[in-house]
N, C-alpha and C positions, 0 to 999 in steps of 0.2 A: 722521349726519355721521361720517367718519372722523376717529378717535384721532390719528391720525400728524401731521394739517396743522394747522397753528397759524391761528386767526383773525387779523384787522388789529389787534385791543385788543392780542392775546399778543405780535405782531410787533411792534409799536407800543412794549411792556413793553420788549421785550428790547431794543430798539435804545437805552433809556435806557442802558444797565447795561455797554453797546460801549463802549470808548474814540472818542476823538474822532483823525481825522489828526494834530493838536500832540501827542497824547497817546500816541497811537503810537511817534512820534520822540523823546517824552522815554523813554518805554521801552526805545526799542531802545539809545538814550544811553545810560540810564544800567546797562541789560543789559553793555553794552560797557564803560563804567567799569569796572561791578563784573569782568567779565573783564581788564581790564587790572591792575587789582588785584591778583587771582587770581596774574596772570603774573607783573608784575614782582615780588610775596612769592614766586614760586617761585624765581623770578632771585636774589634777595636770599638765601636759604637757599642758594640753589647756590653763589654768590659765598662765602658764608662755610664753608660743607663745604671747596671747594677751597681758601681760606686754611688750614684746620685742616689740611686734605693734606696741603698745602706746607710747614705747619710740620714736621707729623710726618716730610717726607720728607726735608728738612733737615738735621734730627737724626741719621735712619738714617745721611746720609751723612755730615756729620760724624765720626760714629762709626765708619765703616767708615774714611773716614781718617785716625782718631787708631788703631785696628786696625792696618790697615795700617805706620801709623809703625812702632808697636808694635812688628809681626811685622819688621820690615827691621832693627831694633835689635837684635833677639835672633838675628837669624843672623846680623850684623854681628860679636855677642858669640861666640856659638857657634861661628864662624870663626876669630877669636882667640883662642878658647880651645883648638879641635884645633891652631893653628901650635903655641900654648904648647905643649899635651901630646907635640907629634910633636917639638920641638925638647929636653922634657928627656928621651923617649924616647931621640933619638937620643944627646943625651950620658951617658946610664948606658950603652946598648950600649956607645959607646966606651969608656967605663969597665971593661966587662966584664960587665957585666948581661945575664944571659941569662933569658929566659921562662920559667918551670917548675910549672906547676901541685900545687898543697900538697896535703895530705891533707883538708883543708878546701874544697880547691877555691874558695878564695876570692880570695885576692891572689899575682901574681907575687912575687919573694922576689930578692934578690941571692947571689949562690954567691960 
């Protein structure tokens, strides 16, 4: 007799050890549960990654617009401070204040 074919006893064996058609369908159920499972904890993880994103990105911008304040204050300042410098500039010229580099090469000087 050939190895390969199974007798009716062996066929008869195996077909106990088959699930049944109900037994199928709860399978492929709860195959599918457990894949839904699967997905929506991936959903759930991804949902909270992009909260953590949104916070961190928040931040960045907030930041970037107290920055910005920041930087528009300081040429604000930096602006009023050349009028300042150019307006007592111009009253020592009138005064008589001429530019003259020291020997120091440090500071103009009044003649």
């Amino acid at each position: 007799m050939d190895d390969t074919v199974l007798d009716v006893d062996q066929v008869e064996n195996l077909i106990k050890f088959c699930p049944t058609k109900e037994e199928m369908e709860l399978l492929k159920v709860s195959e599918f549960k457990r894949s839904l499972n699967t997905v929506n904890s991936a959903c759930n993880e991804a949902k909270k990654l992009a909260s953590q994103y949104q916070k961190e990105a928040d931040k960045c911008n907030s930041g970037m617009e107290t920055c910005e304040e920041v930087r528009e204050k300081a040429e604000e300042a930096l602006s009023a401070q050349m009028k300042l410098t150019a307006m007592w500039e111009l009253r020592a010229r009138q005064k008589g204040w001429r530019e003259k580099v020291a020997k120091s090469n440090a500071f103009p000087y009044f003649i």
